[in-house]
C-alpha positions as CSV (number, residue, x, y, z in Angstrom):
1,X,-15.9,-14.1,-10.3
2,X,-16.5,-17.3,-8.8
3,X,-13.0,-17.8,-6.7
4,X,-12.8,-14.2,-5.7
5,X,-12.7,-13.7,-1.6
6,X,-14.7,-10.5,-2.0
7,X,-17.6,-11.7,-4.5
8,X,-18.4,-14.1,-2.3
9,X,-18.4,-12.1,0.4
10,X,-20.7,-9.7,-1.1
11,X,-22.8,-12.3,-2.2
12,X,-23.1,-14.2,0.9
13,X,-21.5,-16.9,0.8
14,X,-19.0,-16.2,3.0
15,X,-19.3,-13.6,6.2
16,X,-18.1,-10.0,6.1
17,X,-18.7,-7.2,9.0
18,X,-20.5,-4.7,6.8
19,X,-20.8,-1.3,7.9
20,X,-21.8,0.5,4.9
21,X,-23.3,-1.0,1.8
22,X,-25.5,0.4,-1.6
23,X,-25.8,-0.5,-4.7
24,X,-22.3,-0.4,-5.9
25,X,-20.1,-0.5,-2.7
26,X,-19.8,-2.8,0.4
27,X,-17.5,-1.9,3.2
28,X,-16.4,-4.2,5.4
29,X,-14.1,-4.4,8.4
30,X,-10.7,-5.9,7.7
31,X,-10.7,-9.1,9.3
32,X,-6.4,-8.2,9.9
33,X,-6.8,-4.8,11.1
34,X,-3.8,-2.4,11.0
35,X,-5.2,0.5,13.2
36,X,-8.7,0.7,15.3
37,X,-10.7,1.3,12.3
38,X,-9.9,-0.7,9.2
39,X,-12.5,-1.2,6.7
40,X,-12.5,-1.9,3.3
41,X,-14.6,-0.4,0.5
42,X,-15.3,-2.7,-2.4
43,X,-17.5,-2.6,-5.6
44,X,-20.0,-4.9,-6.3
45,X,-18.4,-5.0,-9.9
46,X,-15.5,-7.5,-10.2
47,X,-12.5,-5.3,-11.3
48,X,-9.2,-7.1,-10.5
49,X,-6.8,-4.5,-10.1
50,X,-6.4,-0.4,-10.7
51,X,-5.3,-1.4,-13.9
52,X,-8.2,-2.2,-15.1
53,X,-10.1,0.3,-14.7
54,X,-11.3,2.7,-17.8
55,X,-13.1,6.0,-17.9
56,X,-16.6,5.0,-17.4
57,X,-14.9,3.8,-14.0
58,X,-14.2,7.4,-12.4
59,X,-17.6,8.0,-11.0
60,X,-17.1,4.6,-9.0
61,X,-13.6,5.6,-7.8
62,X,-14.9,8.9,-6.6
63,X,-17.8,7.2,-5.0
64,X,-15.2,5.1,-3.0
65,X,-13.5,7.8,-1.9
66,X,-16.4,9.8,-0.7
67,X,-17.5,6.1,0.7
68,X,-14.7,6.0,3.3
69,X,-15.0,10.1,4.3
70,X,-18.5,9.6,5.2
71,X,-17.5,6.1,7.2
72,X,-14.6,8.0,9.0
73,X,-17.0,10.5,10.0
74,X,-19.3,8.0,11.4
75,X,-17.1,6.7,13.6
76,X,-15.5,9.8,14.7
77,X,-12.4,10.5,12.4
78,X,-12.9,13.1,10.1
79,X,-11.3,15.7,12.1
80,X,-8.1,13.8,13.6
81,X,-7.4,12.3,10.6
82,X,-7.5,8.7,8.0
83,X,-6.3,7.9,5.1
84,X,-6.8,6.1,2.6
85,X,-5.2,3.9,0.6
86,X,-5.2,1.4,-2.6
87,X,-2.6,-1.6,-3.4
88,X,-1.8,-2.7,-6.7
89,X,-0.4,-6.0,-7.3
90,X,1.8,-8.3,-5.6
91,X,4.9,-5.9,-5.0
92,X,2.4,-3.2,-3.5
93,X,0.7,-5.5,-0.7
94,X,-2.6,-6.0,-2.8
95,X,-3.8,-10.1,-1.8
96,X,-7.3,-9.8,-3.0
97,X,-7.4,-8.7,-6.6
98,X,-10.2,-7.0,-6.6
99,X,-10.4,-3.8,-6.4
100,X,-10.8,-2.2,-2.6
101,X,-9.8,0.9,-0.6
102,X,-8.5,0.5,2.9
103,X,-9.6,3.4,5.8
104,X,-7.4,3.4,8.8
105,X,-7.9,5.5,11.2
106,X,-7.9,5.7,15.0
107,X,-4.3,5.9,15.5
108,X,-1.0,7.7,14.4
109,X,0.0,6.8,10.5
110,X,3.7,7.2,9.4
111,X,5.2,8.9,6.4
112,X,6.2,6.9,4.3
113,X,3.9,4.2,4.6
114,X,5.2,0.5,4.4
């Protein structure tokens, strides 16, 4: 999508501070961080929002998830603790609509969140 933040980021036009990337994901770190590690984990695919996702999707969303486990173990987190999380839409903090899973880790993470 040509206006979409996170396709141009992925293609290059515009920096990002990869730390993980194949041939369906990118992660990158948040360029507002909201705890020591904060990285984003996009697909390469333009999908705007959770909603628009369809079956032939859940491989992708599991390979998100596994994605961010192996990052937080990277970089020391596995045991103490991240989460994850996806927004959708306005009302649920989501900016960039497409798709992307935020890792935090590195400090304490309150229940509920928001």
């Amino acid at each position: 999508m040509s206006d979409c933040l996170f396709c141009k980021i992925i293609a290059g036009q515009i920096p990002g501070r990869f730390v993980f990337e194949d041939h369906e994901l990118v992660a990158i770190r948040d360029i507002n961080p909201q705890a020591p590690l904060h990285v984003l984990i996009i697909p390469r695919r333009h999908i705007a929002t959770l909603n628009d996702l369809t079956p032939h999707d859940d491989a992708l969303v599991g390979s998100m998830q596994r994605a961010a486990a192996a990052i937080a173990k990277e970089h020391g987190y596995a045991d103490s603790g991240y989460r994850t999380v996806f927004n959708v839409n306005r009302e649920a903090g989501q900016t960039v609509f497409h798709i992307h899973l935020h890792l935090l880790a590195g400090r304490g993470l309150g229940w509920p969140p928001g």
